[in-house]
Backbone as a printed PyTorch tensor [residue, N CA C, xyz], in Angstrom:
tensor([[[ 80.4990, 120.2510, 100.7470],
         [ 80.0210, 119.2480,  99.8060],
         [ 78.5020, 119.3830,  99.6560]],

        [[ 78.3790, 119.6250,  98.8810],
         [ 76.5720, 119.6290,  98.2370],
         [ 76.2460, 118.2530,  97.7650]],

        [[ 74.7750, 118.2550,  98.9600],
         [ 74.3930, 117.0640,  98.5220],
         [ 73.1570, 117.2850,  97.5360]],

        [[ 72.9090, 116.3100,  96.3180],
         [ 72.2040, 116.0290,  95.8320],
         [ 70.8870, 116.0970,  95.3320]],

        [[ 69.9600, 116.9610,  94.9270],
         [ 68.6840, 117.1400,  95.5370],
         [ 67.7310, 116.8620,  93.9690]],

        [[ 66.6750, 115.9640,  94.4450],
         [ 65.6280, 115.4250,  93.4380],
         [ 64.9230, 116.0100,  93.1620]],

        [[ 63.7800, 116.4180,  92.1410],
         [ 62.7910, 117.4900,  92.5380],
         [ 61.3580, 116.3860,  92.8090]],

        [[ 60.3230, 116.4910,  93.6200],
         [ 59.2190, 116.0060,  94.0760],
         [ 58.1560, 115.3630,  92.6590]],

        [[ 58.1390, 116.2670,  92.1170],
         [ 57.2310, 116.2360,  90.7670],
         [ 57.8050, 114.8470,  89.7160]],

        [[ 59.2350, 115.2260,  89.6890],
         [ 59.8310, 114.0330,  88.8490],
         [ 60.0180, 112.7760,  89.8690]],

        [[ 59.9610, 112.8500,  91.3780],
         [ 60.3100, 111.2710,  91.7670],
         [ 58.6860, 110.9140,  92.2090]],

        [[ 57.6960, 111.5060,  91.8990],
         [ 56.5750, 110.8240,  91.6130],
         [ 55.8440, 110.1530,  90.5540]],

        [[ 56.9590, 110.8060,  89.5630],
         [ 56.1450, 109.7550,  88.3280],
         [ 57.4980, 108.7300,  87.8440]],

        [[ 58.5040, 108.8150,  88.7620],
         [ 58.9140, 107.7390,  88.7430],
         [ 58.1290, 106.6860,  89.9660]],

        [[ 57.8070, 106.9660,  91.2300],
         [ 57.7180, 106.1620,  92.1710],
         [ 56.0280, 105.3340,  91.1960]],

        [[ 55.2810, 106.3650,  90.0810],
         [ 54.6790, 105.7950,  89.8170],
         [ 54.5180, 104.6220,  88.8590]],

        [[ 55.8010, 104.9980,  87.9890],
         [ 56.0960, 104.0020,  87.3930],
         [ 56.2660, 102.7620,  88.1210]],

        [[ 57.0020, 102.7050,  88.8940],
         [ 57.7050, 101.6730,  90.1550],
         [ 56.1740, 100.8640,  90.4470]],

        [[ 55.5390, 101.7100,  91.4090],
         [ 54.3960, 101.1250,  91.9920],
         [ 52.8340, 100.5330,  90.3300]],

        [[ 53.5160, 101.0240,  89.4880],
         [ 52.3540, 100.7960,  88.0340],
         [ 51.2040, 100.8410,  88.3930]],

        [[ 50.8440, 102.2590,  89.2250],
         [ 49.4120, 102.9600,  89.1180],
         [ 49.6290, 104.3720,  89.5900]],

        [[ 48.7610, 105.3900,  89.4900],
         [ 48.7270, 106.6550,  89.8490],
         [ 48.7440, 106.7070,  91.1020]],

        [[ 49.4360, 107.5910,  91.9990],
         [ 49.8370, 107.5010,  93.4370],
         [ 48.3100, 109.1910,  94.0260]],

        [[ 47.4390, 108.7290,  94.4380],
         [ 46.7000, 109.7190,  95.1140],
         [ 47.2410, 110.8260,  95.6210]],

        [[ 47.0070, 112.1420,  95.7330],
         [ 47.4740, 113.5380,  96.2060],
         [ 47.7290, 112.9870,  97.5000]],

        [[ 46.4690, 112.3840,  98.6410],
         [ 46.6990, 112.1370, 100.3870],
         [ 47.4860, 110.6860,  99.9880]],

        [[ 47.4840, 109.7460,  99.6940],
         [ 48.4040, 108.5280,  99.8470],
         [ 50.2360, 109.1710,  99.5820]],

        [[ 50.2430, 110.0390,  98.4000],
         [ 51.9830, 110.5560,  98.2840],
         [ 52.4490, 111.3640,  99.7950]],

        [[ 51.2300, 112.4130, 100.4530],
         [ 51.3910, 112.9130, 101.4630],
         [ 51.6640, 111.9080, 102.4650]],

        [[ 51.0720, 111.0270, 102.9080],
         [ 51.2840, 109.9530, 103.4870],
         [ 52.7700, 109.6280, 103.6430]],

        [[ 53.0540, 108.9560, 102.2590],
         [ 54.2510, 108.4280, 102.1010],
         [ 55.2190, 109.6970, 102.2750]],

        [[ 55.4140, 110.9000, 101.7800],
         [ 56.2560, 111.8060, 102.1920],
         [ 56.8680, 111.8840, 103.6120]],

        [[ 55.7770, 111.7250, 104.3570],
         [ 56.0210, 111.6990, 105.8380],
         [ 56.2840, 110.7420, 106.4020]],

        [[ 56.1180, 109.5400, 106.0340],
         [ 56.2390, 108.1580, 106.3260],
         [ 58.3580, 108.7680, 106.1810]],

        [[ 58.4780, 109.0000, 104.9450],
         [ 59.7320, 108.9310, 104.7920],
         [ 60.5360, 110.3280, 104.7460]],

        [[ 59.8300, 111.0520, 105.8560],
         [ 60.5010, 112.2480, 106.1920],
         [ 60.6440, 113.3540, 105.9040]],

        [[ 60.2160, 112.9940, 104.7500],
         [ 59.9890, 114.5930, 104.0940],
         [ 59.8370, 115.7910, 105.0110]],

        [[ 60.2820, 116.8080, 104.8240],
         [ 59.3920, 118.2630, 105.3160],
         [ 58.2160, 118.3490, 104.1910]],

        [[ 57.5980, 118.9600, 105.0400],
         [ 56.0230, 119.1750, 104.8700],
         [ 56.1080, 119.6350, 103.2430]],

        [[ 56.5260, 121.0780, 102.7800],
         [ 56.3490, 121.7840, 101.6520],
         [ 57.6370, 121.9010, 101.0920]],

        [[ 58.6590, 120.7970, 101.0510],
         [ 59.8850, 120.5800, 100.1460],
         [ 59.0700, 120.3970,  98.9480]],

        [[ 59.9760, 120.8190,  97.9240],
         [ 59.7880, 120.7210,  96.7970],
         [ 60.8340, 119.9130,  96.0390]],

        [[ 62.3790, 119.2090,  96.6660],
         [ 62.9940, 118.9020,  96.5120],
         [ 63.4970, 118.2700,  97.8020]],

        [[ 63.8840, 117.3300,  97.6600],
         [ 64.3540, 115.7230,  98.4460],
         [ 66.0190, 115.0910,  98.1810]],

        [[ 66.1700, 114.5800,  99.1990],
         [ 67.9850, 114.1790,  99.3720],
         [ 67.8820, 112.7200,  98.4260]],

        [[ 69.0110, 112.6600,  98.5630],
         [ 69.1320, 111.4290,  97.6890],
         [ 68.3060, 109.9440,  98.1390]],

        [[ 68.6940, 109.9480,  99.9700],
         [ 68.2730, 109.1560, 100.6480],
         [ 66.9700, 108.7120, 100.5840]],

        [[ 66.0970, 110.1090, 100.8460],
         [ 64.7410, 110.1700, 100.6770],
         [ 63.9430, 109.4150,  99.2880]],

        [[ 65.0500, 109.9840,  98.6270],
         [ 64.4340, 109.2660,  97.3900],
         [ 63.9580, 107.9460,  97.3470]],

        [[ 65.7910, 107.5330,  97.4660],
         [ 65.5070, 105.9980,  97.4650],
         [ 65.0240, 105.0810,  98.2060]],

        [[ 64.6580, 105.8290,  99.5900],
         [ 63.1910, 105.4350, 100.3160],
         [ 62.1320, 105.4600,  99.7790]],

        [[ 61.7130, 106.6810,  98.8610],
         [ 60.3710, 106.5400,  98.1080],
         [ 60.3790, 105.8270,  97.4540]],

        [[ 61.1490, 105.6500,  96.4330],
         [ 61.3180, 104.3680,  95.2740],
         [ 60.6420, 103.1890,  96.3450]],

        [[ 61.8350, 103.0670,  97.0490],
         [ 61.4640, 101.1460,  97.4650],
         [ 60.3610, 101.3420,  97.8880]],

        [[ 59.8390, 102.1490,  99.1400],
         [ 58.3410, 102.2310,  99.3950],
         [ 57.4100, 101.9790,  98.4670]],

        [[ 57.4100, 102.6040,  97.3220],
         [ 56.8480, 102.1710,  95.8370],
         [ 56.7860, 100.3440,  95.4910]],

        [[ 57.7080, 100.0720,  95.8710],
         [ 57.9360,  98.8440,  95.4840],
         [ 57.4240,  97.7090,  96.4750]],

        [[ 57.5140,  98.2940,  98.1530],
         [ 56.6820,  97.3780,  98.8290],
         [ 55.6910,  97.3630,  98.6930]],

        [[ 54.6700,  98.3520,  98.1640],
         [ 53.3850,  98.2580,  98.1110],
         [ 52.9270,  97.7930,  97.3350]],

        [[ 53.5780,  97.6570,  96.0530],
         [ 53.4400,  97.8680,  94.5840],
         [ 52.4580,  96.3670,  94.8130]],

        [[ 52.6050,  95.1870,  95.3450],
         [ 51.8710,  93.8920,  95.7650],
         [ 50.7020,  94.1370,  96.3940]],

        [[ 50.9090,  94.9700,  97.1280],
         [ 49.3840,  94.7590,  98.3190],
         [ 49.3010,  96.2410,  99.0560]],

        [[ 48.7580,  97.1490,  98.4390],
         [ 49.0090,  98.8230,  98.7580],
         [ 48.3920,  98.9080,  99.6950]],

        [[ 47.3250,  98.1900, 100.4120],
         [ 46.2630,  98.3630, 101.5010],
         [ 47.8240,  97.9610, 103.0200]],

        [[ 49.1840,  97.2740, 102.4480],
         [ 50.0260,  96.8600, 103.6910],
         [ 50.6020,  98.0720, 104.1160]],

        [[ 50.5720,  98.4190, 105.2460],
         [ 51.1180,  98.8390, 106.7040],
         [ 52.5990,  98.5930, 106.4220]],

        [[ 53.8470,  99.7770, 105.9620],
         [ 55.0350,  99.4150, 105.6430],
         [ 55.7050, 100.6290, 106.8080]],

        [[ 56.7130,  99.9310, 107.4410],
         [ 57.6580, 101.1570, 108.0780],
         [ 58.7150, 101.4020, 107.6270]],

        [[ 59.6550, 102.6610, 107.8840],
         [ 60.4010, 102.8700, 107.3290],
         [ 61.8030, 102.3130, 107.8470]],

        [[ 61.7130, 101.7260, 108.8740],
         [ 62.4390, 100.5980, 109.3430],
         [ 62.4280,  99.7640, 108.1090]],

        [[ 61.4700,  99.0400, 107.3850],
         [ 60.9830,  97.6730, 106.6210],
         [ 61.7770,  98.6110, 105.4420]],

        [[ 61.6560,  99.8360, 105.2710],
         [ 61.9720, 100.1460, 103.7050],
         [ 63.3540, 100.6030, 103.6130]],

        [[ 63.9380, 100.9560, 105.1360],
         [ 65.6370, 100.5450, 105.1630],
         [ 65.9640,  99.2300, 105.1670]],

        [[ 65.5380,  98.3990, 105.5000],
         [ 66.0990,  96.7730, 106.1790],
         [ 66.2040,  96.6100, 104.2710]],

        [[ 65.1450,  96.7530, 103.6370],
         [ 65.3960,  96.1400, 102.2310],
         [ 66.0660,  96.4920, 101.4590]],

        [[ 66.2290,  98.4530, 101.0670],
         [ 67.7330,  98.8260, 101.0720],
         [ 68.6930,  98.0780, 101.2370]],

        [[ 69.3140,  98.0330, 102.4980],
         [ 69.8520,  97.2390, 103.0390],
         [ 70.4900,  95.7300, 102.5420]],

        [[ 69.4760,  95.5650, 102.3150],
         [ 69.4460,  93.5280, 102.2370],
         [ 70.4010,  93.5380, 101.0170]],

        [[ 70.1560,  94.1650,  99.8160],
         [ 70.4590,  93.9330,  98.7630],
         [ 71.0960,  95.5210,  97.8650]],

        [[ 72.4440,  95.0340,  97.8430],
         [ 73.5680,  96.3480,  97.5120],
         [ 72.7830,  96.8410,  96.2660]],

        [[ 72.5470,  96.0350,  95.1350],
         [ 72.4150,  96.8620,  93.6690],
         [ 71.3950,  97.3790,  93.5900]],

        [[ 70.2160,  96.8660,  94.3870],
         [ 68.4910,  97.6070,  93.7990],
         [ 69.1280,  99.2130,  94.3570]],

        [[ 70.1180,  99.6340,  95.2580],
         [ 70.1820, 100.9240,  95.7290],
         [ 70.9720, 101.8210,  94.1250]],

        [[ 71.4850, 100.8730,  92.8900],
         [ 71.6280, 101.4650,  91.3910],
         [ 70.6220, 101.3810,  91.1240]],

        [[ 69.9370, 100.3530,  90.9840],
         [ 68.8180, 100.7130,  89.9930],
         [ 67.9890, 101.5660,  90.7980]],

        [[ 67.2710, 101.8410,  91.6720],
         [ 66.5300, 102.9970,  92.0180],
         [ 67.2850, 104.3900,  92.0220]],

        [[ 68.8170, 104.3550,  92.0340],
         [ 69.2920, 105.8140,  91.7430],
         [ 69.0970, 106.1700,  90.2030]],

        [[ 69.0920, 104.8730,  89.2500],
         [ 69.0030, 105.1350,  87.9810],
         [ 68.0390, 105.2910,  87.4840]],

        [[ 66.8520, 105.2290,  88.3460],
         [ 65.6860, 104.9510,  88.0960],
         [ 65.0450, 106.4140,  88.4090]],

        [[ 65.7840, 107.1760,  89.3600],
         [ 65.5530, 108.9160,  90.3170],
         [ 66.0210, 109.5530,  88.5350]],

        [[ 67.0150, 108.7000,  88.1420],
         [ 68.4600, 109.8770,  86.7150],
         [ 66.8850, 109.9520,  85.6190]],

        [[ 66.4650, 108.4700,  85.5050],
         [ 65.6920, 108.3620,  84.5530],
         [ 64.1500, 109.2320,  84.1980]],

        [[ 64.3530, 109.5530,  85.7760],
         [ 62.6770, 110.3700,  86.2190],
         [ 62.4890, 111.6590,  85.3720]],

        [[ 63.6600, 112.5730,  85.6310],
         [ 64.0980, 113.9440,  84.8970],
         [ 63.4730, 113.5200,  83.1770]],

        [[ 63.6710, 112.5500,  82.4140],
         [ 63.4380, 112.5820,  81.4850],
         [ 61.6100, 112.1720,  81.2450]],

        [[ 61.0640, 111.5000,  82.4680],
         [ 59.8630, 111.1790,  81.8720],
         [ 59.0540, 111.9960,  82.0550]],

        [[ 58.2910, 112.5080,  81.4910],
         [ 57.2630, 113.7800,  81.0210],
         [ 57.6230, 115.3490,  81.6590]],

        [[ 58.9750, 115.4420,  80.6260],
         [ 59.5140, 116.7620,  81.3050],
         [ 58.8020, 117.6900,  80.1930]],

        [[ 58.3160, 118.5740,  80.3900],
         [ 57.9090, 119.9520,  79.6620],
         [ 59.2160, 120.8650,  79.3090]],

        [[ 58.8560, 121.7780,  78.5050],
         [ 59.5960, 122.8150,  78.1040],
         [ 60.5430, 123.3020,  79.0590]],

        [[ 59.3220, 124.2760,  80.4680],
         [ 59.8500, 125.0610,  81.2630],
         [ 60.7790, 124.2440,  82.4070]],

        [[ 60.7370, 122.9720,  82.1610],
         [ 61.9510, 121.8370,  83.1890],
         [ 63.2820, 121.4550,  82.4010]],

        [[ 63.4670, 122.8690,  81.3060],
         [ 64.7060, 122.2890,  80.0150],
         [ 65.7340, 123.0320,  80.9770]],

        [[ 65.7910, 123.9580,  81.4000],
         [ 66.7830, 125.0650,  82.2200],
         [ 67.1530, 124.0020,  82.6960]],

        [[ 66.2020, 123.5340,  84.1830],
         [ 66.5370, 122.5660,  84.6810],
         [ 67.5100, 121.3730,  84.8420]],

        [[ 66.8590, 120.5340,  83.8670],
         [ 67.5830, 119.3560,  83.0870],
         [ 68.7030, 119.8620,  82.9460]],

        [[ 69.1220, 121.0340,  82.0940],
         [ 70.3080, 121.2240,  81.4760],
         [ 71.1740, 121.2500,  82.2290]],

        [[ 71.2010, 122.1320,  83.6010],
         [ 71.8970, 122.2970,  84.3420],
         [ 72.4760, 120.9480,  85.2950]],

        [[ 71.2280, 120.5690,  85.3650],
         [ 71.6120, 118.5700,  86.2060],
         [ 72.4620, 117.9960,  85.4730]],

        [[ 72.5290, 117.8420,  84.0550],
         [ 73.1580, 117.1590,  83.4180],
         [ 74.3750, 117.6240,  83.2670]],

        [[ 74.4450, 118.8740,  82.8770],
         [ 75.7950, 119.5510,  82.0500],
         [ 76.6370, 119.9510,  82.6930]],

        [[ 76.1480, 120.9450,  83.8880],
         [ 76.1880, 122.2680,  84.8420],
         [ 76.5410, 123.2560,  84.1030]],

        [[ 75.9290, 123.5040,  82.7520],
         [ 75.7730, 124.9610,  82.5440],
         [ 74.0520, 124.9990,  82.3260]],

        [[ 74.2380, 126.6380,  83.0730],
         [ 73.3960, 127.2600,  83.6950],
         [ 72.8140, 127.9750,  81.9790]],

        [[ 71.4460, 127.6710,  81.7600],
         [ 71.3550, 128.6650,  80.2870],
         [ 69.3910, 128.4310,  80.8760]],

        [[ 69.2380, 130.0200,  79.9300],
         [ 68.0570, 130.4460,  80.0810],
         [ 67.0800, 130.0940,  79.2690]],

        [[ 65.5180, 130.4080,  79.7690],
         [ 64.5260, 129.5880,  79.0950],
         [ 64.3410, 130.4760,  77.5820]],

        [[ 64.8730, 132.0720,  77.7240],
         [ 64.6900, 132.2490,  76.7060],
         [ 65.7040, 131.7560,  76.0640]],

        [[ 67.1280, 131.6500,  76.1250],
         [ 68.0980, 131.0610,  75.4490],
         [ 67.7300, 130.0250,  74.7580]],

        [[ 66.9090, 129.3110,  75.3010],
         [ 66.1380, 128.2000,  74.8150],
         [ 65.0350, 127.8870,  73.4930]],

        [[ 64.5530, 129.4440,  73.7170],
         [ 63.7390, 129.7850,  72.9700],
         [ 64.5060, 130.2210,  71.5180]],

        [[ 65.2970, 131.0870,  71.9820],
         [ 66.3460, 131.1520,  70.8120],
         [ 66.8540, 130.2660,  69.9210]],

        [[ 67.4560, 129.7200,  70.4950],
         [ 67.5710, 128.5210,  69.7720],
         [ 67.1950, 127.9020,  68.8780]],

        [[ 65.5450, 127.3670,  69.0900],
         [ 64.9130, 127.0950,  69.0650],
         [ 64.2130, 127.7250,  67.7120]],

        [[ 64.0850, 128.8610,  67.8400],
         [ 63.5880, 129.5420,  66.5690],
         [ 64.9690, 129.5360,  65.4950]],

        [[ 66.2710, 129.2360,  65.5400],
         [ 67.7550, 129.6540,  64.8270],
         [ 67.3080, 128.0220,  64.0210]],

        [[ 66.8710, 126.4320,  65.0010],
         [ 66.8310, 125.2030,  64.2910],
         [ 65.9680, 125.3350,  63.5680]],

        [[ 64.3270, 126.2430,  64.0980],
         [ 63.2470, 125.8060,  62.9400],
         [ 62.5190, 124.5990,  64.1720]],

        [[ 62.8460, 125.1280,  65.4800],
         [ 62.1900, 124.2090,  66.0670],
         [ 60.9350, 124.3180,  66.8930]],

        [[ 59.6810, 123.9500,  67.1280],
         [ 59.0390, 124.4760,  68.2030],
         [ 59.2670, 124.0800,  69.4210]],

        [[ 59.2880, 125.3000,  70.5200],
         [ 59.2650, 125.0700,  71.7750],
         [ 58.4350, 125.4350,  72.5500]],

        [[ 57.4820, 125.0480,  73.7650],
         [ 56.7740, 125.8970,  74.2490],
         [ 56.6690, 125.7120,  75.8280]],

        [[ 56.6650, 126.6390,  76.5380],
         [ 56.8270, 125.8480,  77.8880],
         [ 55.8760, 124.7120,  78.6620]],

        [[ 54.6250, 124.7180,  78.1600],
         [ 53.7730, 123.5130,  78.4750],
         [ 54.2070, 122.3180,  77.4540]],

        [[ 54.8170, 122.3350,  76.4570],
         [ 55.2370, 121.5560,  75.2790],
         [ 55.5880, 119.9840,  76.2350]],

        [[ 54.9770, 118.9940,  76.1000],
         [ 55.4740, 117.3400,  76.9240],
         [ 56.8160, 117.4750,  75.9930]],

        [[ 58.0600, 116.9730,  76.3370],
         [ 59.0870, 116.5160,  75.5380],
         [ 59.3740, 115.0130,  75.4760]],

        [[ 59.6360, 113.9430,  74.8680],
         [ 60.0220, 112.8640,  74.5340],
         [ 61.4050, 112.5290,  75.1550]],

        [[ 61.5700, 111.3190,  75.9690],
         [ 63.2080, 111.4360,  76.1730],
         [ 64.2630, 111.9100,  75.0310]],

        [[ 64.1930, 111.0190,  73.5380],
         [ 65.3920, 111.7280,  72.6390],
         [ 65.3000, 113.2600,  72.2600]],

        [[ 63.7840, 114.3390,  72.6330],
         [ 63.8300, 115.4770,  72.5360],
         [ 64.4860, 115.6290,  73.4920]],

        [[ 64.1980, 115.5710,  74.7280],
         [ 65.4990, 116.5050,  76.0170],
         [ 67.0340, 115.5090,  75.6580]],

        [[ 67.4750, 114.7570,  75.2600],
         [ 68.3910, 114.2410,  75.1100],
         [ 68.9150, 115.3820,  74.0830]],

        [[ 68.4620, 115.4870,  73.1030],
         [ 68.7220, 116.7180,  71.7780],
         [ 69.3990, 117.2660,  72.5240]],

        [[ 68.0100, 118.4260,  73.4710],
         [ 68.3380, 119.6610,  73.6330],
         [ 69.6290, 119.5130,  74.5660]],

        [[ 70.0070, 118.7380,  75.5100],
         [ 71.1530, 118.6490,  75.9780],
         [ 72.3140, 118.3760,  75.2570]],

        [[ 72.4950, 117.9960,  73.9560],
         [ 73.6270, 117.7760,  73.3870],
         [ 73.0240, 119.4870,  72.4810]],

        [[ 72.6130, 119.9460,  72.0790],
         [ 72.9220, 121.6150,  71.4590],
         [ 73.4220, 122.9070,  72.3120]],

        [[ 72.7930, 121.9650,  73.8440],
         [ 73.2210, 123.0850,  75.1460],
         [ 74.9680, 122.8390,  75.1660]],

        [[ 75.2240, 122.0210,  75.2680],
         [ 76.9550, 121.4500,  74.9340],
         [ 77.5920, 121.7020,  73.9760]],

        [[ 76.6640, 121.8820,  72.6230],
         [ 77.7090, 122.2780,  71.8340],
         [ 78.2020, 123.5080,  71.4910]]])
């Protein structure tokens, strides 16, 4: 059974959304380790995640507080549904400021077919569309491109 895996880049600008300010390069390091991370993952379990999320969320009041990861299971914990909305909140991350070269990506999370960046590119030139791999995409742009990868 394969578990699950987030990528780092997208559950930081969700955790930043969460916390509603920019999370510092040494404060995310911090928190990585606070909540287990290995050092140079680039990708995180599900669990982890939704430790970062809530961590996000205890601070989000008073960021200067001292939180353990005891405190950021117990609240997990406390309350069954915030553990949906922070998984929906990890689904939602993939879409906020995904670039071009994170379309492979996406596609594959969503769909599980596996298609290439030039495939992409192809495409792309067949709609009349521009693509570029630094290109920011809009959620209903990667929403698109996942319904043309399907069809």
């Amino acid at each position: 059974m394969a578990m699950e895996k987030y990528p780092l880049d997208w559950l930081k600008t969700s955790c930043e959304q969460v916390y509603c300010r920019t999370i510092a390069e040494r404060t995310w390091r911090k928190w990585l380790r606070l909540c287990q991370v290995p050092q140079y993952a680039r990708e995180v379990v599900k669990e982890q995640a939704l430790w970062l999320l809530t961590l996000a969320y205890l601070k989000k009041p008073d960021p200067s507080k001292k939180v353990t990861l005891f405190q950021v299971k117990f609240k997990l914990a406390e309350n069954e549904i915030v553990e949906f909305y922070l998984a929906e909140a990890i689904y939602n991350a993939c879409y906020t400021n995904a670039i071009g070269k994170d379309l492979p990506e996406i596609i594959l999370r969503v769909t599980g077919k596996q298609i290439s960046l030039r495939t992409l590119y192809r495409r792309a030139k067949k709609r009349r569309v521009t693509l570029k791999a630094s290109q920011k995409l809009t959620r209903p742009e990667v929403e698109q491109w996942i319904e043309w990868a399907t069809a």
